[in-house]
C-alpha positions in Angstrom: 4.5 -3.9 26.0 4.8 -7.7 24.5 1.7 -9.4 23.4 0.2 -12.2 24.7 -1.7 -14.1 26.7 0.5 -16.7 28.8 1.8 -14.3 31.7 5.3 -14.9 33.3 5.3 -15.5 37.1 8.3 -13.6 37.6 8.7 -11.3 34.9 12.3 -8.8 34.6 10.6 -5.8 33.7 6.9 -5.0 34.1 7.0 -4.3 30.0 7.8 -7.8 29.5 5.4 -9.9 31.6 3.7 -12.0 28.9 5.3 -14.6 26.6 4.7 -13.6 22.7 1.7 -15.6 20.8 2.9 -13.8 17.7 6.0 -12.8 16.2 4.5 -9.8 14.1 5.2 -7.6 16.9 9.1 -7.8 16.9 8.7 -7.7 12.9 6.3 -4.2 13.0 9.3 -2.6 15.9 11.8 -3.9 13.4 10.0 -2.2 10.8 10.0 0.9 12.5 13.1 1.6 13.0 13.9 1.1 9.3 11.4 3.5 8.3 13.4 5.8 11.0 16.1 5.5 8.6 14.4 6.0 5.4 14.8 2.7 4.4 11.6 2.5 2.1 12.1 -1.7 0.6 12.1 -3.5 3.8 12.0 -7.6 4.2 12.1 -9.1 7.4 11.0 -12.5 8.8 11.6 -14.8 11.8 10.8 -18.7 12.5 10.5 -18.5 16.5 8.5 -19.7 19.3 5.4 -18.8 20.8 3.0 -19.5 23.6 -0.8 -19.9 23.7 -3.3 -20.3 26.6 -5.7 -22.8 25.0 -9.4 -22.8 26.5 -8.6 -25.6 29.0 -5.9 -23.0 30.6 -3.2 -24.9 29.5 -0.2 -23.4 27.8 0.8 -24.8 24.6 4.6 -23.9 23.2 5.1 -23.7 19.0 6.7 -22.5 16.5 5.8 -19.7 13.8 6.7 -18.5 10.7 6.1 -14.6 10.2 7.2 -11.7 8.0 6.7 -8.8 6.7 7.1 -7.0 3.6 6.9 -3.6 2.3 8.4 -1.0 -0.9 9.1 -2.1 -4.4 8.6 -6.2 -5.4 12.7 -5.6 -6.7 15.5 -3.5 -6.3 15.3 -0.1 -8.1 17.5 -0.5 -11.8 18.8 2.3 -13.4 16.9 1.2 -16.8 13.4 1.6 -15.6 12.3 4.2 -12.7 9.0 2.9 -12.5 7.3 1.8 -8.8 6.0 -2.0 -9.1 5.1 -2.0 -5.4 4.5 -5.2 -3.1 0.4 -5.8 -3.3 -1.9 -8.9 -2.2 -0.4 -11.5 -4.7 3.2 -11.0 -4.1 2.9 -11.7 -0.7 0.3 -15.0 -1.4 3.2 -15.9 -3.6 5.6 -15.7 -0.9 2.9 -17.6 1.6 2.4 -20.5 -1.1 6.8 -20.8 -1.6 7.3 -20.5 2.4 4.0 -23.1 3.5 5.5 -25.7 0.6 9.2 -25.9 2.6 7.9 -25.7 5.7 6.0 -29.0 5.4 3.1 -29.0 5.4 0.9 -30.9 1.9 -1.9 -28.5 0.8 -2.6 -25.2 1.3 -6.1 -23.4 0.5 -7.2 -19.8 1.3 -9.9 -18.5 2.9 -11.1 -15.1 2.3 -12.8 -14.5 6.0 -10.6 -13.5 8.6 -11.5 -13.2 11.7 -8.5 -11.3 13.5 -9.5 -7.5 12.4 -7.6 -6.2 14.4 -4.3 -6.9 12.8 -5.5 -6.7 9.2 -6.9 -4.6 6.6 -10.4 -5.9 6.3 -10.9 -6.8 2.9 -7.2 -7.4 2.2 -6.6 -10.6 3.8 -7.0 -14.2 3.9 -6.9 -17.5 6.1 -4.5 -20.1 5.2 -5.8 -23.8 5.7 -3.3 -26.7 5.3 -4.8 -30.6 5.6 -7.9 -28.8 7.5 -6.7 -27.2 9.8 -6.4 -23.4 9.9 -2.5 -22.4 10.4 -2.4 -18.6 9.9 -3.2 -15.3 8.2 -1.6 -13.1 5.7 -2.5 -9.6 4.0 -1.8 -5.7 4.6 -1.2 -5.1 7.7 -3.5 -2.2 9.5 -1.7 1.1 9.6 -2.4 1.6 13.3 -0.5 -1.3 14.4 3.1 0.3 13.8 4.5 3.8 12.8 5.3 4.9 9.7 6.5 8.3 7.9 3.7 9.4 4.7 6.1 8.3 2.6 5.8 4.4 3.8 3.6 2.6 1.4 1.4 -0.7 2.3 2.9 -2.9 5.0 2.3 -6.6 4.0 3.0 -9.4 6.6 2.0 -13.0 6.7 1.9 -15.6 9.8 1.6 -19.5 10.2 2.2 -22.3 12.3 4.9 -25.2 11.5 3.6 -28.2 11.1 4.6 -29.9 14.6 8.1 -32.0 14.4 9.1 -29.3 11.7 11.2 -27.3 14.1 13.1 -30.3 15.4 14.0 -31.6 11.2 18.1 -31.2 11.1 18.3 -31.8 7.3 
């Protein structure tokens, strides 16, 4: 079933019966079914909406940025047949490039995250732009998606556009 917390009135299937407050979840399936066919280098990502009940019981509608990451940082060569797998700072370099042309100013990093249950404990961080926090990033917990023994560390990262970013037609 889809994750979230904003439930449809009238739902098409009872599988689908919440709107998505993250887009990890279509990113870990999509995952999946790579590692189903041995595909061990695997980059995915998607910019799409999501919905969150805020305490008031609102709804609020935005727009994320998510991704994940997995295998070797580049494309085997035939001159070197050494591994130089994805770890914790290619994937803060890939937050730092993607916050930078999304919009938003600053970024910093906070090393205390509080959503355990999506990531390795330890191997994560917070990201802050202008005060505010926007998102999370690190390896991404092995009981969240399947994977053959062969599947090395899953790294995914997810943030918030800054708002008016989503409607920019440059």
């Amino acid at each position: 079933p889809m994750e979230g917390d904003v439930e449809i009135i009238n739902p098409i299937s009872s599988e689908e019966n919440h709107l998505r407050n993250s887009l990890m979840f279509g990113l870990l399936r999509n995952l999946e079914y790579n590692f189903a066919r041995s595909t061990r280098d695997v980059r995915l990502f998607e910019v799409g909406t999501v919905f969150n009940k805020l305490q008031d019981g609102q709804n609020r509608e935005g727009v994320n940025v998510a991704a994940v990451v997995t295998g070797n940082r580049a494309p085997p060569h035939w001159s070197d047949d050494k591994a130089d797998p994805v770890d914790f700072w290619v994937i803060k370099g890939i937050v730092v490039d993607a916050v930078k042309v999304s919009g938003w100013e600053t970024v910093t990093f906070k090393t205390n995250v509080n959503d355990n249950d999506r990531w390795v404990q330890g191997r994560a961080a917070t990201i802050v732009c202008e005060g505010k926090e926007i998102g999370t990033f690190g390896q991404v917990l092995a009981e969240r998606f399947e994977s053959p023994k062969w599947a090395g560390e899953v790294w995914g990262l997810e943030f918030k556009l800054p708002s008016g970013m989503a409607e920019k037609k440059d």
